[in-house]
Structures are given as C-alpha cells and as structure tokens.
N, C-alpha and C positions, 0 to 999 in steps of 0.2 A: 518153197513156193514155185520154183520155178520147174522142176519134174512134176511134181507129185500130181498138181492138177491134171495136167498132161496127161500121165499113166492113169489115171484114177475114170477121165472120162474122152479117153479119144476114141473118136467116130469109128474105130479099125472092127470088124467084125471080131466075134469070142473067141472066136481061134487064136487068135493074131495077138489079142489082150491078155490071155492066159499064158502063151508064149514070153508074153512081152515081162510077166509077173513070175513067172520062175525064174526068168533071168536077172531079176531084181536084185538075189543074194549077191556079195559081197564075194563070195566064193567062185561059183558060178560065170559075174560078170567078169570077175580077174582073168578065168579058164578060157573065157571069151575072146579076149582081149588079146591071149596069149596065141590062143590058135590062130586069130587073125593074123596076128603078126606071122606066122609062120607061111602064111600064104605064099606064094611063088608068081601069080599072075598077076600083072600091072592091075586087074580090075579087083583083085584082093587088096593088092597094095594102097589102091587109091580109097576102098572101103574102109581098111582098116583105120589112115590116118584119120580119115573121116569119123569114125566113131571115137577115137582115143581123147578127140579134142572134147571139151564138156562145150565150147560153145557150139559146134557143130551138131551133137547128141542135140542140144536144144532145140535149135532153128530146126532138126528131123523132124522131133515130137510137133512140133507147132506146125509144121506144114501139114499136121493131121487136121487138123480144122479147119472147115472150109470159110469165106467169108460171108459175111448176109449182107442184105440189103437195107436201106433206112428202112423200108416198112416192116422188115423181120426187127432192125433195132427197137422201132416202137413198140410192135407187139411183148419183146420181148421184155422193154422198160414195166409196159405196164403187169405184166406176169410177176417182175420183181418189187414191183408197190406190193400186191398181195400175200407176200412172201415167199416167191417160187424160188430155191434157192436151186432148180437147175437152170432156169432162166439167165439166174445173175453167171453161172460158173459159162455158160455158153454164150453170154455178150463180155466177158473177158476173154475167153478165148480166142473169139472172134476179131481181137485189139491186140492180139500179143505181138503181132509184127510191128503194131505202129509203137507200139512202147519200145522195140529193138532199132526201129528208122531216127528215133529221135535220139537213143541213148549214145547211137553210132555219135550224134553231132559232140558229142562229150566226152568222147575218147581222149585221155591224155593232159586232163584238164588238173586232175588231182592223180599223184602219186600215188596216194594211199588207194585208190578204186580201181577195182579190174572192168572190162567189159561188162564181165557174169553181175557184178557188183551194179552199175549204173543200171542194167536189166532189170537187176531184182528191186531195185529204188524206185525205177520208173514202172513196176506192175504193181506196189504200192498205190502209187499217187492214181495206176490206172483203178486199183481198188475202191479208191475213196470218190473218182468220178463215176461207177456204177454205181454208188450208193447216194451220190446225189445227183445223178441226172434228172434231168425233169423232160418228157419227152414233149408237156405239151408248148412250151414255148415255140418249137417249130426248126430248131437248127440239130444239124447232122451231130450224132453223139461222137465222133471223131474230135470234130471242131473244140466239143466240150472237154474232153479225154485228154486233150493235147496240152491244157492249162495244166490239169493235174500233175501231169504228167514232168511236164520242165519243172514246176514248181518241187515236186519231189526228189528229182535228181540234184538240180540246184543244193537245196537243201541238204541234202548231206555232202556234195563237195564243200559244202561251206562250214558244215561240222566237223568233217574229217581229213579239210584243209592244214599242212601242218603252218602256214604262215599267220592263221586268224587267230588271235585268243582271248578271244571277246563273243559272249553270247551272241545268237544268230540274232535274235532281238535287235543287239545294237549295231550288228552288222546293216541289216534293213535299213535302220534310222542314218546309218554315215550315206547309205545307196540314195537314200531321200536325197540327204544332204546336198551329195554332189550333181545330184538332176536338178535340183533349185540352184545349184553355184553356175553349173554353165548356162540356166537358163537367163540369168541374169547376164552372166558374162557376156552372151550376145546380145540381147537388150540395151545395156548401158556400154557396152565396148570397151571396158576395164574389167578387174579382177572387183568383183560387188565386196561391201563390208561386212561385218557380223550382223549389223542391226539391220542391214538390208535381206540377210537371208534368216533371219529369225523373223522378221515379217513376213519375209513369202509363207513359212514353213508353219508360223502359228505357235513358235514356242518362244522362250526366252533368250535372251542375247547370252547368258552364260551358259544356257545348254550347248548352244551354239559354236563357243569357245570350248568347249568341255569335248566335243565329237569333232572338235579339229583337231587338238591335243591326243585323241585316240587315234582316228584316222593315220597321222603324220608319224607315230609311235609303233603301233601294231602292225596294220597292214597299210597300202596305198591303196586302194581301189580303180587306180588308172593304171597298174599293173597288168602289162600283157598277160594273155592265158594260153598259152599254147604254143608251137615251134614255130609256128609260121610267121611271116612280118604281118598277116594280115588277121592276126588271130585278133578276138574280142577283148574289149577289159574285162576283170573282175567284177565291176557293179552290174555289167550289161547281164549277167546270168543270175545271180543271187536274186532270188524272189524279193519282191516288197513288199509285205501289208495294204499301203495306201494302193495300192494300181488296184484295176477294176476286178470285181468276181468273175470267174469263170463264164457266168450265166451273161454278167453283162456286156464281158466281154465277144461272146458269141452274139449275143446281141446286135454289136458295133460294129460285126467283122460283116454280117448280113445286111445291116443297113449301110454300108459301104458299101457292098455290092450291089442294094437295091438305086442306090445313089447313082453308081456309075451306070446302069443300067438309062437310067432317065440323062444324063449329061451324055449319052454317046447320040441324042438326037440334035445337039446341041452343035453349034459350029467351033470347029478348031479354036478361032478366037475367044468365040464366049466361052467357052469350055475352060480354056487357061486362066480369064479374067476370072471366074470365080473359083479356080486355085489358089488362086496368089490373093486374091482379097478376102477368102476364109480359113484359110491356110489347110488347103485339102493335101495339098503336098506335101509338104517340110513341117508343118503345124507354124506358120509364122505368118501372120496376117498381115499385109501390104498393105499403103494406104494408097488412096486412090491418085498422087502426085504421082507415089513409086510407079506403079503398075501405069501410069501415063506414058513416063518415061520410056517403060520397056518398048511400049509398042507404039512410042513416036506421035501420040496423039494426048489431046490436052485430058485434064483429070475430070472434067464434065461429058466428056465422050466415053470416057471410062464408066463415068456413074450410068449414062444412057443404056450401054452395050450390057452393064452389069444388070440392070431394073430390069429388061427385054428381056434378058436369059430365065432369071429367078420368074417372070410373069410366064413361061414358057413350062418351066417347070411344074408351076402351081397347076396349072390346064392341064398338064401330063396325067395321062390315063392313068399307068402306076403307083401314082402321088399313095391313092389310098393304101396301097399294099406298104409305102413308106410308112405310114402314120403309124402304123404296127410297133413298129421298132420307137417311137421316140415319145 
C-alpha cells in the first residue's frame, strides 16, 4: 500500500515514471543501491543513506503529490460518490503526510510495530475515511481523516500488544469502565462501588465485577505507554465504541469553534462564568455558590452576570450559523 500507490500514480512526468518502473526489479534496485554506495562525494553519500532507508524512500514518493485545497477536497468527494476511482486515489494521496504527523505521535508505543508499520495502519483507517466522508456536512475532510486515522493505529497496537490478551471488544469495554470509575471518583471524592458504576455504565453489577477481575489480571490500563515520565496511559489511546462518530465528532470540534467565536465578544468575566457553570473547560459543571466563591461575589450576582452573558449571546449575529451544528 504504501509504494505501490505512489509509483502507480505520481504526478512526475513519463519520463521520470518509466524510469522510476524499470528500477522497480529487485535486481536492478540492489545494482542501485550498490553503486550509490560506492559513491565518494558527501552529496552521494548523503543520497545514498537517503534512499537505503525504506522510511525515507516513502516520505520521497509522497512529497510527489502536491496538497489541494477544501474546495478541490469537495469536488473531489463528490467525483468519488459517483465512483471516480481516480478521485478517491488523489484525495489519499493528498492525506498521506497527515496519516505520517499522526503515526510519528505513536512511535514506541508497542514493541511489535515499526514506524513503516503504524504508517501502513494509519493509511488504512485514512482508507475508510475517503470512503465515508460526507463533504456536505461542511467540515474540512482533514478534521474527518484524523478520527479514522488514530482510531486504526490504536487498534492494532492493542491487537499486537504483547501485554493484552483479551479481545479488543473487551479491551473497549475495561477503557469505558475506567472513564466512569474516575468520573465518579471526582464526583463523590472516594473510590465509587460496583453498583455505582454499573449504574453510570447501563449494565450489570456482575459484569461490572467480571471486567475488574480482567482488568487487575491481564493488563492495567493506567499503565504508562512510552519512555518518558509524561507519556499517556494505555486507556487514553485504545479507541472506544461508545465515544462520538467521526461525523459527529467533526461536528463538535466546529461548533466549539463557532462557540468561542461568539464568547470572544464577551467580557473576561462573563466569559469564565460560563466555563465554569457549563463546563466548557474541564467538562465539570460548577454550581453557582462555587463559581461565587471564585470571584468573591455572592451566587445571585453570578446568576445575574450568567443570564446577561447567555441573553448576549442569543442577539449574537452568529447565533444562526451555531444552530447548524446542534
């Protein structure tokens, strides 16, 4: 996947391509390979390492395709509804760095994967988001790409993880698990019981017991992942079923920005107040005592400064460009 597209349709003129397709043998490339090596000039020597490396060879090929613009991504979405299948190979193309910016974040995470490896995972997942992009909803096919994308690499570290050995299924379901455990654990300010997170979660108090007993057994999912002290856990990468699609999460990420677009007319104060009482920051919704407290003024001056901000907002010109999103 990751040559062949490459050599099959890059932009280089027929010369270049035909060149590019004789030295494709196995014979050939070796004779290549060798000669380079023999070079004698720093600017052979530096070419040589250059091509010998297979990640190097790659990031060459892909710097042959140039980038497009969202309205060339549109046109070209709508060419692959019809079934233009050089449409589809030219807005992959056109994504193959971003699938390598994201893979980079993933270096090192699992044993068993090379670079080449998370590469090829993540032009996967960029696969399945050209096949279902939807261009009319309104947000940049990037933004779209980028779900698929983690979501695919994730995914096979967690298959070809050697510490997991439990379907990725039930991997998901402990990743739920432990996002309802600490969400409680701030909530109530203890460690919550079975029957309190079988309630959040919608299933049974033995299931509940049953994906503790895995969790505590197999793997931890609070497990550093990486060399550094500030690396992520194990849950924070593993995809989950229950989080939002793709679609709607491009959705979310646009009306967050149309959000803060309307709140930057807003004053410093009111602007915080309705952070901390919606939970636009931390997702933790302050009551209007708390958020009193902060800023030294009683919880009816809060509600006042809060009602003025939201009536401020409803007037805002943009408002209708929100209502898109929600």
């Amino acid at each position: 996947i990751l040559f062949s597209m490459a050599k099959k349709t890059s932009p280089k003129k027929r010369k270049s391509a035909k060149k590019a397709k004789r030295s494709s043998s196995p014979k050939k490339k070796t004779r290549g390979f060798l000669d380079m090596a023999r070079m004698t000039t720093e600017e052979g020597k530096a070419e040589a390492t250059l091509l010998s490396d297979p990640i190097q060879m790659y990031l060459k090929e892909m710097g042959n395709f140039p980038r497009i613009s969202v309205e060339e991504e549109k046109q070209l979405a709508k060419r692959i509804e019809k079934g233009d299948k050089k449409a589809k190979e030219r807005l992959i193309q056109a994504n193959l760095r971003l699938v390598v910016s994201i893979a980079k974040k993933y270096v090192g995470r699992s044993p068993n994967l090379t670079f080449l490896d998370l590469i090829q995972e993540g032009n996967i997942g960029l696969f399945r988001a050209v096949e279902k992009f939807d261009w009319r909803k309104g947000y940049k096919f990037s933004t779209y790409a980028t779900w698929w994308i983690r979501q695919a690499i994730t995914r096979a570290i967690a298959d070809f993880g050697k510490t997991i050995r439990i379907p990725v299924h039930m991997v998901e379901t402990i990743v739920r698990y432990n996002q309802v455990r600490r969400k409680l654990l701030q909530e109530l300010g203890r460690e919550p019981m079975a029957e309190e997170i079988a309630a959040e979660m919608g299933i049974e108090v033995e299931k509940v017991r049953h994906i503790q007993n895995i969790s505590q057994r197999v793997v931890s999912l609070e497990t550093p992942v990486g060399k550094d002290e500030k690396s992520n856990i194990l849950a924070e990468f593993i995809a989950d079923k229950k989080t939002s699609s793709p679609s709607s999460l491009a959705g979310k990420n646009i009306l967050k920005e149309r959000l803060q677009e309307i709140m930057a007319d807003l004053s410093p104060r009111e602007r915080e107040i309705l952070r901390m009482r919606h939970g636009l920051s931390d997702g933790v919704r302050h009551t209007l005592e708390e958020v009193g407290k902060e800023f030294g003024v009683t919880r009816e001056r809060i509600r006042q400064i809060e009602a003025k901000a939201i009536e401020k907002i409803r007037k805002h010109k943009k408002l209708k460009k929100l209502k898109e999103y929600y």
